[in-house]
C-alpha positions in Angstrom: 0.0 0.0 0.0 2.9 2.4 0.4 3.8 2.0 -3.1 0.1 3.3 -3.8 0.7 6.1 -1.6 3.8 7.1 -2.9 2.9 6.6 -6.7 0.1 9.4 -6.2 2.2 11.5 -4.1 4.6 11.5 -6.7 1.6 12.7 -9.8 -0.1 14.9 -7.5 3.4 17.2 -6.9 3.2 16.2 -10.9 0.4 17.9 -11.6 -2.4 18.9 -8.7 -5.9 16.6 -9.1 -3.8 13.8 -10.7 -3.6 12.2 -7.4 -6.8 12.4 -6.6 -8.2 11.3 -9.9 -6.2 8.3 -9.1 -7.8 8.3 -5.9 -11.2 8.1 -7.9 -12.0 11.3 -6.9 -12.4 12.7 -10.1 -14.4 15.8 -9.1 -11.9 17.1 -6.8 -9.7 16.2 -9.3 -10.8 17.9 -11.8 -11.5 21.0 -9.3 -7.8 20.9 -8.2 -6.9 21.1 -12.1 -9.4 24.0 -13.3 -8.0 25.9 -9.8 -4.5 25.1 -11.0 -4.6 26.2 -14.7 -6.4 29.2 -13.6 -3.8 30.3 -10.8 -1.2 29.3 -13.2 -2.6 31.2 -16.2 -3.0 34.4 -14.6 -0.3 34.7 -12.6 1.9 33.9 -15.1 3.8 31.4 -13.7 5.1 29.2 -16.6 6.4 32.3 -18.1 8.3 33.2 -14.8 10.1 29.2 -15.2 10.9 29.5 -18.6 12.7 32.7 -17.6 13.6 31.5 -14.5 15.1 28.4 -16.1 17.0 30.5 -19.0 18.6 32.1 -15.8 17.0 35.8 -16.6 15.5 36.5 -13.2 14.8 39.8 -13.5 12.3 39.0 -16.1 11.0 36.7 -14.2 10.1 39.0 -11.7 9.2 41.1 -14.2 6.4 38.5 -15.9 4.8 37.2 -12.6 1.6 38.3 -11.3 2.3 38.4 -7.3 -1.4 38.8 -6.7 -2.4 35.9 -8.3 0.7 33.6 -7.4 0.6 33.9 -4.0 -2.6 31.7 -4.1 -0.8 28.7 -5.4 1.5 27.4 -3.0 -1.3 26.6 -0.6 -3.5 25.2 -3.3 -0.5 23.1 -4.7 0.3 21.9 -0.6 -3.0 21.3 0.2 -3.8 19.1 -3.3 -0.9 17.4 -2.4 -1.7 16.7 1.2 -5.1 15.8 0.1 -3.8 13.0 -2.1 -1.6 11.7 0.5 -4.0 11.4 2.9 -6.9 9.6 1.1 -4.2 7.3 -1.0 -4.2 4.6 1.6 -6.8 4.8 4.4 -5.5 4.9 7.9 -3.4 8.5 7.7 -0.4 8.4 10.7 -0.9 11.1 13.3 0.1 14.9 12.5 1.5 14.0 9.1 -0.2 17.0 7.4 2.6 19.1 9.3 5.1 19.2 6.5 2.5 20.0 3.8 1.2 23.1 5.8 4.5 24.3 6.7 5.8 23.8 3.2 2.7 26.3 2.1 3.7 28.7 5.0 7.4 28.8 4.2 6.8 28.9 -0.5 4.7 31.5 0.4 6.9 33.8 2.2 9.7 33.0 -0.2 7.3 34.2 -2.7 6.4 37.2 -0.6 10.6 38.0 -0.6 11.4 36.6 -4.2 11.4 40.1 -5.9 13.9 41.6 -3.7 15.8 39.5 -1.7 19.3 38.6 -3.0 21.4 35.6 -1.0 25.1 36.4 -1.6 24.2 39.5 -3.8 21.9 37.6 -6.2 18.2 37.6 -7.0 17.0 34.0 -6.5 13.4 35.0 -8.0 9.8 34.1 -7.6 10.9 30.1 -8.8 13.9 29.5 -7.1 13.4 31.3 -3.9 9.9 29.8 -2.8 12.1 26.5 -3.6 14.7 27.1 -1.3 12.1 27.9 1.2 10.2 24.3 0.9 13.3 22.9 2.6 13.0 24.7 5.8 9.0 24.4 5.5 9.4 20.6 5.4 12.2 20.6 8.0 9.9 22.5 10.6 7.1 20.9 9.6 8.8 17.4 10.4 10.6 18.5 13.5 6.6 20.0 14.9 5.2 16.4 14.0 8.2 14.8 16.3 8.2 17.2 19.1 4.2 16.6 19.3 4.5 12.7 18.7 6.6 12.8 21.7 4.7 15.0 23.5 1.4 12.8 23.1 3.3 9.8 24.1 4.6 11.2 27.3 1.2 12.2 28.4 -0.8 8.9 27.7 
């Protein structure tokens, strides 16, 4: 069952509403898409990783839509969470810790991703949110130990 799990983890972080249309949940699916191509339409966002990718961050900057693509790191997070979870029934305690924080920490990268430069460079509005996933997840993880420790010292 974990291969399950981690075979729609792995198309929902693909592409949100893959995961659960292989959950056969194909209305949330296809909700999870439409919000997706939306979000990613008008914020602009595929134009901001081509440019991004080609390594000309200031017109990535440039091309994004803030307004709109600060939505999408908690729809992306949540989509994926929300594949996870109903992928295999019986969900382990706190384990939507890392999702949420990863949503909390994109999102402020996002927020800073215009301006702020590590070692005198702009990282951008793709790179930077990336960079932030890492100590999203990490805090996220280390929360989920402290209170699975916590809960088994008080029962």
């Amino acid at each position: 069952m974990k291969e399950k799990r981690l075979e729609i983890i792995l198309w929902s972080i693909a592409f949100p509403g893959f995961g659960q249309i292989l959950n056969g949940q194909f209305l949330k699916g296809l909700s999870f898409i439409i919000i997706e191509v939306v979000l990613n339409y008008n914020s602009r966002f595929n134009m901001a990783i081509i440019h991004s990718f080609h390594g000309d961050i200031a017109k990535a900057v440039e091309v994004t839509n803030y307004q709109w693509l600060m939505f999408y790191p908690c729809i992306y997070m949540f989509a994926v969470w929300d594949a996870y979870a109903q992928a295999d029934g019986k969900v382990p305690p706190y384990s939507f810790l890392p999702f949420a924080f990863s949503a909390y920490f994109v999102t402020v990268g996002l927020i800073f991703s215009s301006t702020l430069r590590i070692l005198g460079v702009l990282i951008g509005p793709i790179w930077l949110p990336i960079l932030f996933l890492i100590p999203g997840i990490g805090s996220g993880l280390i929360l989920r130990s402290l209170l699975l420790r916590y809960a088994d010292h008080s029962s």
